[in-house]
C-alpha positions as CSV (number, residue, x, y, z in Angstrom):
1,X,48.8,18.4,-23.5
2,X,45.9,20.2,-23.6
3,X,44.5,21.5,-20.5
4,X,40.8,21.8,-19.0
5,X,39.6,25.8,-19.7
6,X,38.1,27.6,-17.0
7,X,34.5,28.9,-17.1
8,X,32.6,31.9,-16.2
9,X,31.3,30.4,-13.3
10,X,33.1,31.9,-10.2
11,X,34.4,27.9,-9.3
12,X,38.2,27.6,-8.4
13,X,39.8,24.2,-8.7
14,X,41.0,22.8,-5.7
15,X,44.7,22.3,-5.7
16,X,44.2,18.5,-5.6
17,X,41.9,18.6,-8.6
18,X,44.9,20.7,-10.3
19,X,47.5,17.8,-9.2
20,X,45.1,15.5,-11.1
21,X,44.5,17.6,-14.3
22,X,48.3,17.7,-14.4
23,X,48.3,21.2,-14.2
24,X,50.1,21.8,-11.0
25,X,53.4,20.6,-9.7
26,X,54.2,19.2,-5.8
27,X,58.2,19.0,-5.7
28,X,57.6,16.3,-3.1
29,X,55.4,14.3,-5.2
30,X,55.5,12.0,-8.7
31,X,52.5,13.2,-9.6
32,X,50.9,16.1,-11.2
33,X,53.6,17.1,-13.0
34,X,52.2,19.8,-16.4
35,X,52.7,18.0,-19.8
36,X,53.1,20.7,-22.0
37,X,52.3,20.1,-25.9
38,X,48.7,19.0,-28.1
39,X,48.2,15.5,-28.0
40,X,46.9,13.8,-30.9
41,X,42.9,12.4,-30.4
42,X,43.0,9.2,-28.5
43,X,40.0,8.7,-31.5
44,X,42.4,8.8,-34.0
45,X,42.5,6.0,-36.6
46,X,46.2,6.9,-37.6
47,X,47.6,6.4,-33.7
48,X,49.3,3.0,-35.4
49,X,51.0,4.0,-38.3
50,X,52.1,7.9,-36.5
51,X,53.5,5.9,-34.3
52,X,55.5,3.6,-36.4
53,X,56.1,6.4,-38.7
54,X,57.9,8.1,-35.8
55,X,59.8,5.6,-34.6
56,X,61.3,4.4,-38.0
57,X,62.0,7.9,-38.4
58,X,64.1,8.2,-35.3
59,X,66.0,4.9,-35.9
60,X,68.7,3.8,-33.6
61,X,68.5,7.2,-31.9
62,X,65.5,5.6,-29.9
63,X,65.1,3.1,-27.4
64,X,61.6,2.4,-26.2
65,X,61.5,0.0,-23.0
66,X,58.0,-1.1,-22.2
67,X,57.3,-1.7,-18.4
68,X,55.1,-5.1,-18.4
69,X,52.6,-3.5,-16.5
70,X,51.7,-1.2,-19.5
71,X,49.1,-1.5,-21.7
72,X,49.1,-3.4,-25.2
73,X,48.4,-0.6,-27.5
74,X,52.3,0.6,-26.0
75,X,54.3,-2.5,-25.3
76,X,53.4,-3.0,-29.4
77,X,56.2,-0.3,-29.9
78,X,58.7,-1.3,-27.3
79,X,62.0,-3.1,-28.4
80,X,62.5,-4.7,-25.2
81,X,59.6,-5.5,-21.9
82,X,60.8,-6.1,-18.3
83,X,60.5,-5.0,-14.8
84,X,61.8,-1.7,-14.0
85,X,65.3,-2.8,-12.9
86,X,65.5,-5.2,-16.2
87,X,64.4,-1.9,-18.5
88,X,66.8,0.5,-16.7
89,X,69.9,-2.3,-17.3
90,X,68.8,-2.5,-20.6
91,X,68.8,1.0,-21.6
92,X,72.2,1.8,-19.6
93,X,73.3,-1.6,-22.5
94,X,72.2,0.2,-25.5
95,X,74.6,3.3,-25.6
96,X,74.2,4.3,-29.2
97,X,70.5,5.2,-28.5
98,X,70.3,9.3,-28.0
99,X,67.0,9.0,-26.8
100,X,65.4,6.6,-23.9
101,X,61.8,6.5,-24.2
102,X,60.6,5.1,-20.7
103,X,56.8,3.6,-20.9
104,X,57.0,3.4,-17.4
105,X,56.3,5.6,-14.1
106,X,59.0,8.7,-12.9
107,X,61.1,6.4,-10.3
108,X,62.0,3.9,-13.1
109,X,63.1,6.8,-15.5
110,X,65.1,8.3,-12.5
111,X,66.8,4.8,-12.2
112,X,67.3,4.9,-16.0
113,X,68.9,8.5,-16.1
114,X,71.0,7.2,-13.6
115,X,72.1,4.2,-15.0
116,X,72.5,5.6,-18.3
117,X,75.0,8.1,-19.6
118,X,75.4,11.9,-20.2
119,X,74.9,12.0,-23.5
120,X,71.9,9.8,-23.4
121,X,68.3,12.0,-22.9
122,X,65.5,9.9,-20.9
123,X,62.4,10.6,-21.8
124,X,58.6,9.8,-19.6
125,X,55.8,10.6,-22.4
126,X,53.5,11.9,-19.5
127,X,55.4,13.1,-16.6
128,X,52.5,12.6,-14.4
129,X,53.0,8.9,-14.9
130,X,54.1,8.7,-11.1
131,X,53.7,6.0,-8.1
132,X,51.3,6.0,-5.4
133,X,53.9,3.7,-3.4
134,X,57.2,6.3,-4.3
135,X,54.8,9.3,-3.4
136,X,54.5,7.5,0.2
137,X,58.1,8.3,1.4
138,X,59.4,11.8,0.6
139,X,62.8,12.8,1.2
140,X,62.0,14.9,4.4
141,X,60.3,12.3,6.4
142,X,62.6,10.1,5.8
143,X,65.4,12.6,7.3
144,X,63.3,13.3,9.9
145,X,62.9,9.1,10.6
146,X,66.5,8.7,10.7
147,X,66.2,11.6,13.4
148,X,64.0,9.5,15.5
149,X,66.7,6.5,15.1
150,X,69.1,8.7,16.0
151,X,67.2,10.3,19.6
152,X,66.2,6.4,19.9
153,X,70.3,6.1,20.0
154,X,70.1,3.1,17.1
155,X,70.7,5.1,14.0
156,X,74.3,3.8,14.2
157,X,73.2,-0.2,13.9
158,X,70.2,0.6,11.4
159,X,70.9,-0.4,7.3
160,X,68.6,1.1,5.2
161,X,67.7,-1.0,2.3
162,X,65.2,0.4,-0.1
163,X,62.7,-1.1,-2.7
164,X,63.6,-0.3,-6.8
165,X,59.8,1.4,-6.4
166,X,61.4,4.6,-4.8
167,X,62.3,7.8,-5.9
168,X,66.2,9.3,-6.6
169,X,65.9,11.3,-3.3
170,X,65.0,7.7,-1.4
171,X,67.8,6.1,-3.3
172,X,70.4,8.7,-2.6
173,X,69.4,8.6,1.1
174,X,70.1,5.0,1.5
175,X,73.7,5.6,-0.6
176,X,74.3,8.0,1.9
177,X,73.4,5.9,5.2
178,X,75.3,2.7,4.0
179,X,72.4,0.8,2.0
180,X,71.1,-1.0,-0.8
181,X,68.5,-1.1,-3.5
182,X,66.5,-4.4,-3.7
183,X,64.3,-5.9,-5.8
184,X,61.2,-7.9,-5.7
185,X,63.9,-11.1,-7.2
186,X,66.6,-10.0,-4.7
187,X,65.3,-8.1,-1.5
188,X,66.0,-11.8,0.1
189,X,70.3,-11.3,-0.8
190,X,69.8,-7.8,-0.3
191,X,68.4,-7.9,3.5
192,X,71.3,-10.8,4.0
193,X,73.6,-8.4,3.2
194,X,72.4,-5.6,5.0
195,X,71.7,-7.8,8.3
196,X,75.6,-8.7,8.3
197,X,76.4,-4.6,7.8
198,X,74.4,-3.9,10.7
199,X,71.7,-5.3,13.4
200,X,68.3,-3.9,12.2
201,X,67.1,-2.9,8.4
202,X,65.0,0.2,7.7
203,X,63.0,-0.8,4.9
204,X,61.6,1.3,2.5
205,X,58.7,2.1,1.1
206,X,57.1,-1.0,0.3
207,X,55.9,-2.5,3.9
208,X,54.7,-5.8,2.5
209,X,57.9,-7.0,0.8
210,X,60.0,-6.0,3.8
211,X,57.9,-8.1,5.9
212,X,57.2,-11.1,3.5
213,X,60.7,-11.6,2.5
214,X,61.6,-11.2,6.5
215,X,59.6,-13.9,7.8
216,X,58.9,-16.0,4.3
217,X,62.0,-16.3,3.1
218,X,64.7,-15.4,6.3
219,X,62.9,-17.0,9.4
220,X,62.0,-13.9,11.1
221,X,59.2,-13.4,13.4
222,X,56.3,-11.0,12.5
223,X,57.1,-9.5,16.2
224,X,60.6,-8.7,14.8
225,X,59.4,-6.7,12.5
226,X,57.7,-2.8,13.3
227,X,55.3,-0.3,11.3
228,X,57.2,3.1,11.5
229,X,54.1,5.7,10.1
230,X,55.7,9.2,8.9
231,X,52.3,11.2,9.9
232,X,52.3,9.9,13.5
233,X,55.1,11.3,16.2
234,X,57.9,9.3,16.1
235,X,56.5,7.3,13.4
236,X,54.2,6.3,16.5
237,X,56.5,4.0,18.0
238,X,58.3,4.2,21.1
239,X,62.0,4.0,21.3
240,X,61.8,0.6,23.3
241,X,60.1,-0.9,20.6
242,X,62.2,0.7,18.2
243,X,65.6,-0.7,20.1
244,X,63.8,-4.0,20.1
245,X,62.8,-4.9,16.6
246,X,65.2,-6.1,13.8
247,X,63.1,-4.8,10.8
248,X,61.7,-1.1,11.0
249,X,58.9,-1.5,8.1
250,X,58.1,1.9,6.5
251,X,54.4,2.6,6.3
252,X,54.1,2.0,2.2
253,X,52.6,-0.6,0.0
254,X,51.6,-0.7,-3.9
255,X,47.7,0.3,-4.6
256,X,47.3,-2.3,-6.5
257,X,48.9,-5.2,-5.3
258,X,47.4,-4.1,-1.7
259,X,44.0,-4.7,-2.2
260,X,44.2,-8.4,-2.8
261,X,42.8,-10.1,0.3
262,X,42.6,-13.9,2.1
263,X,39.2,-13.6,0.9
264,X,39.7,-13.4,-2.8
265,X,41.9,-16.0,-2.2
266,X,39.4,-18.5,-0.8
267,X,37.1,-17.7,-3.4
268,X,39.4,-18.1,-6.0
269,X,40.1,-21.7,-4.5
270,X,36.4,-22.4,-4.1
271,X,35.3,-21.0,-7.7
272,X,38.1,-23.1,-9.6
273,X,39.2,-26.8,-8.0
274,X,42.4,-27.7,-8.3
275,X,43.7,-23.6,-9.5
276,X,47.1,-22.5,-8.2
277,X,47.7,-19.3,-6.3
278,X,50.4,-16.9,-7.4
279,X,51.0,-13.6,-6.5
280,X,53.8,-11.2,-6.6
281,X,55.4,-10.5,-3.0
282,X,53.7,-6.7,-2.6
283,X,50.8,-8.5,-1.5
284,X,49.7,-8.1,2.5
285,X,51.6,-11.0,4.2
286,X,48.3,-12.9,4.6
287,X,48.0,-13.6,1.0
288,X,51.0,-14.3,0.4
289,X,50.9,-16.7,3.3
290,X,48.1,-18.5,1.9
291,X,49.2,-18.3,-1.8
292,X,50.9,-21.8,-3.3
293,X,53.3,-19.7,-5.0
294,X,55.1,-16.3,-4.5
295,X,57.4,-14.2,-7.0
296,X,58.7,-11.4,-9.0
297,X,56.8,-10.3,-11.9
298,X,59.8,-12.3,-13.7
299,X,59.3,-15.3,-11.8
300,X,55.4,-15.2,-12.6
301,X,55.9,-15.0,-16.0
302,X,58.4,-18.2,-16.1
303,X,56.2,-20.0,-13.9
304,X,53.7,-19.5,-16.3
305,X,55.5,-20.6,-18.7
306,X,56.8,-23.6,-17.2
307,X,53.0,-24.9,-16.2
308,X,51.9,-27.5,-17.7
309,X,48.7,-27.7,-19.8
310,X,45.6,-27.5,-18.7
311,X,46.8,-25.9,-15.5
312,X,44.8,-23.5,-13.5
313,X,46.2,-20.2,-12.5
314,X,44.8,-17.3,-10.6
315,X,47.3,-14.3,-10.3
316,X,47.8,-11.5,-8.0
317,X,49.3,-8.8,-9.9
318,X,48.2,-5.9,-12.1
319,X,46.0,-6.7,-14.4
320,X,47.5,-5.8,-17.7
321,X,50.0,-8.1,-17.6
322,X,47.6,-10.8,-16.3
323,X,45.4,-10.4,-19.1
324,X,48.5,-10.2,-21.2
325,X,49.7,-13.7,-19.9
326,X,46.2,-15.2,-20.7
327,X,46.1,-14.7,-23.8
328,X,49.7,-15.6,-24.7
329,X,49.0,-19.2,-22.7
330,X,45.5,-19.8,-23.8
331,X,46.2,-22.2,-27.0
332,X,48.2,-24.2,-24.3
333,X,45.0,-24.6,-22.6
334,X,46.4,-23.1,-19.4
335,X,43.5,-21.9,-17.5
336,X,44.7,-18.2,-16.1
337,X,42.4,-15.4,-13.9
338,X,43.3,-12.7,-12.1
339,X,42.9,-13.3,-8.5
340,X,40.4,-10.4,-7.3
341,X,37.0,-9.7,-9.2
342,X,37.0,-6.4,-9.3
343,X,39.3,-5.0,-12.3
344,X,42.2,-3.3,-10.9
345,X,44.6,-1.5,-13.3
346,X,48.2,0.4,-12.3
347,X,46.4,3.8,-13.1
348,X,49.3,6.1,-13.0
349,X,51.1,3.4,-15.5
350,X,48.2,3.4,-17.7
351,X,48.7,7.2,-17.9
352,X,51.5,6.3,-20.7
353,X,49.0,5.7,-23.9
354,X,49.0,5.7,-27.4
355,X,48.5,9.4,-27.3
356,X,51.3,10.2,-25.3
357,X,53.6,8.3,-27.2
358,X,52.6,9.6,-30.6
359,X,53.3,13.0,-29.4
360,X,56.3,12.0,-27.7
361,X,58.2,10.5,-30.8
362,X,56.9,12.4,-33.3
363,X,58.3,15.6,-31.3
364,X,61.8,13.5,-30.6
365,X,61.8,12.9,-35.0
366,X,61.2,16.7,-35.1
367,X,64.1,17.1,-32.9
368,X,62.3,18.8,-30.2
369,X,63.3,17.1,-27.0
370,X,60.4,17.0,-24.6
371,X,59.6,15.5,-20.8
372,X,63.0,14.5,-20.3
373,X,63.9,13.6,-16.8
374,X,67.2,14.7,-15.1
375,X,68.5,13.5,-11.9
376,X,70.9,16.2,-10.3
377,X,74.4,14.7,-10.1
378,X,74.6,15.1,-5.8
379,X,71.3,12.9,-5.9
380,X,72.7,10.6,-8.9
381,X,76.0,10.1,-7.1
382,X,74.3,8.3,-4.2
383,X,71.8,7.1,-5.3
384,X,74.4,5.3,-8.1
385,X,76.2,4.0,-5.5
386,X,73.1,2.6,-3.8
387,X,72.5,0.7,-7.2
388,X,75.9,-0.3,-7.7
389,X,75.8,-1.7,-3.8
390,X,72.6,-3.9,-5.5
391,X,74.4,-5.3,-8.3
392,X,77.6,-6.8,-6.4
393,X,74.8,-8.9,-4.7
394,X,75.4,-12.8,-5.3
């Protein structure tokens, strides 16, 4: 990729300005990892046809799973769309592909190196496609939480379930301790499960679906439930309250789907008579409390496609895949909006463009093997059996 040039002016970049250019690296982050290579003009007519040219070239030695959250210009080239769970399943399910191209963030091509097999090479076309929500738990503080369970003399009755949007380190660390992965379809199965392994759930990183899918879906009460923030002391809570609640939230949520409010959700309802409310359980509990419907980006799309026409729809997810949906459903006449005015795209997943993938396949057809992401086999070992604890769910 190429990289801003310095000037003569005596001006240093800051080392968060670096992170951003992609020119810097933060072993405890996603992000702001160097993409090394030219990539082709985002001006470029040809994008298309490189891009096909490429991938006819490579055959059935590539697999390109499209995350629905990417943009169009991508999921054009992908042979199969899905949620990051569904993509990693799907890649681990095509073992005669060499290559994995993920159009996705780093977590979900963790979870598909994991999943997948030695021989098979997974591949991010910009590895500073990260997550805002991943980068909110590293590995350390949540060592040194587990520390603070321990001193609080619960450690031994605490499960830790974490979300799919997590890194390997996150996922290895709940392997470790006795835990599961969940999903945004299964975190209800997967906190059943955990809650008849032990008394109380650490849940990580994703605050909102811990606590939606505790008191939505199980019955629990809102004071069952605490915030534990890693920059505070003892994720500033005290060990009383820490003995006392049976769900230990961790202080994350998804930048995207956390800036839906009640409010656009009453002017939604006031703009549009009779429009139904669906949003994807990341949302703050108070949307989803006042939403008619609540789901997996799965489930939204079947819903969707289930509706009846004519049917009004304002959604609370990311907004390429809303915009997505209404077009697809339009000649149905089903009426769909995104939920907030203001645009709001996954910006780290819109980091995976046409650009990236040109150069990305075109270098794979030239047989030089780029971006390819590698779990270390002491993180994939737990962090496997985390996963494989997630898929003997019922």
């Amino acid at each position: 990729m190429t990289t801003a040039q310095t000037t003569e002016l005596d001006v240093q970049p800051s080392p968060l300005a670096l992170l951003l250019l992609g020119r810097e690296a933060d072993p405890r982050s996603e992000r702001g990892v160097e993409c090394p290579g030219d990539l082709p003009s985002p001006s470029d007519p040809d994008l298309v046809e490189r891009a096909r040219a490429a991938k006819e070239k490579l055959g059935d030695k590539v697999f390109v799973l499209g995350h629905h959250y990417q943009r169009d210009e991508v999921i054009q080239f992908a042979d199969v769309t899905g949620d990051s769970f569904k993509l990693a399943r799907d890649a681990a399910a095509r073992p005669e592909a060499e290559y994995i191209v993920f159009c996705g963030v780093h977590f979900m091509a963790e979870s598909a190196d994991i999943l997948t097999s030695d021989d098979q090479k997974v591949v991010l076309p910009d590895l500073a496609a990260g997550c805002s929500m991943a980068d909110m738990a590293t590995a350390e503080q949540v060592a040194e939480c587990w520390d603070v369970l321990t001193e609080a003399g619960i450690a031994e009755q605490v499960v830790p379930v974490s979300y799919m949007n997590s890194s390997a380190d996150i996922k290895a660390f709940t392997g470790k301790h006795g835990g599961t992965i969940c999903t945004s379809s299964n975190a209800k199965n997967a906190l059943e499960w955990a809650f008849e392994q032990g008394e109380k759930v650490l849940f990580l990183p994703d605050q909102h679906l811990g606590r939606n899918t505790a008191v939505r879906d199980m019955g629990l009460s809102l004071e069952d439930c605490v915030l534990y923030n890693p920059h505070k002391p003892n994720g500033g809570l005290t060990a009383e309250q820490l003995r006392d609640a049976k769900m230990i939230l961790w202080r994350g949520h998804c930048s995207v789907h956390g800036r839906f409010s009640l409010e656009s959700v009453e002017d939604v309802r006031a703009r549009i008579p009779g429009v139904n409310v669906l949003v994807h359980p990341e949302c703050r509990h108070e949307v989803v409390a006042a939403a008619d419907y609540v789901g997996s980006t799965e489930y939204i799309i079947k819903a969707l496609e289930a509706a009846p026409a004519g049917s009004k729809w304002a959604i609370g997810t990311e907004l390429n895949l809303v915009r997505r949906l209404a077009n697809r459903f339009a000649p149905e006449g089903k009426e769909i909006v995104f939920l907030d005015k203001t645009v709001c795209f996954c910006s780290t997943m819109n980091r995976i463009d046409l650009p990236h993938l040109v150069w990305t396949l075109e270098s794979l057809a030239a047989g030089k093997l780029v971006n390819r992401i590698e779990v270390d086999p002491e993180t994939e070992k737990y962090a496997k059996l985390a996963l494989e604890r997630m898929l003997a769910l019922p």
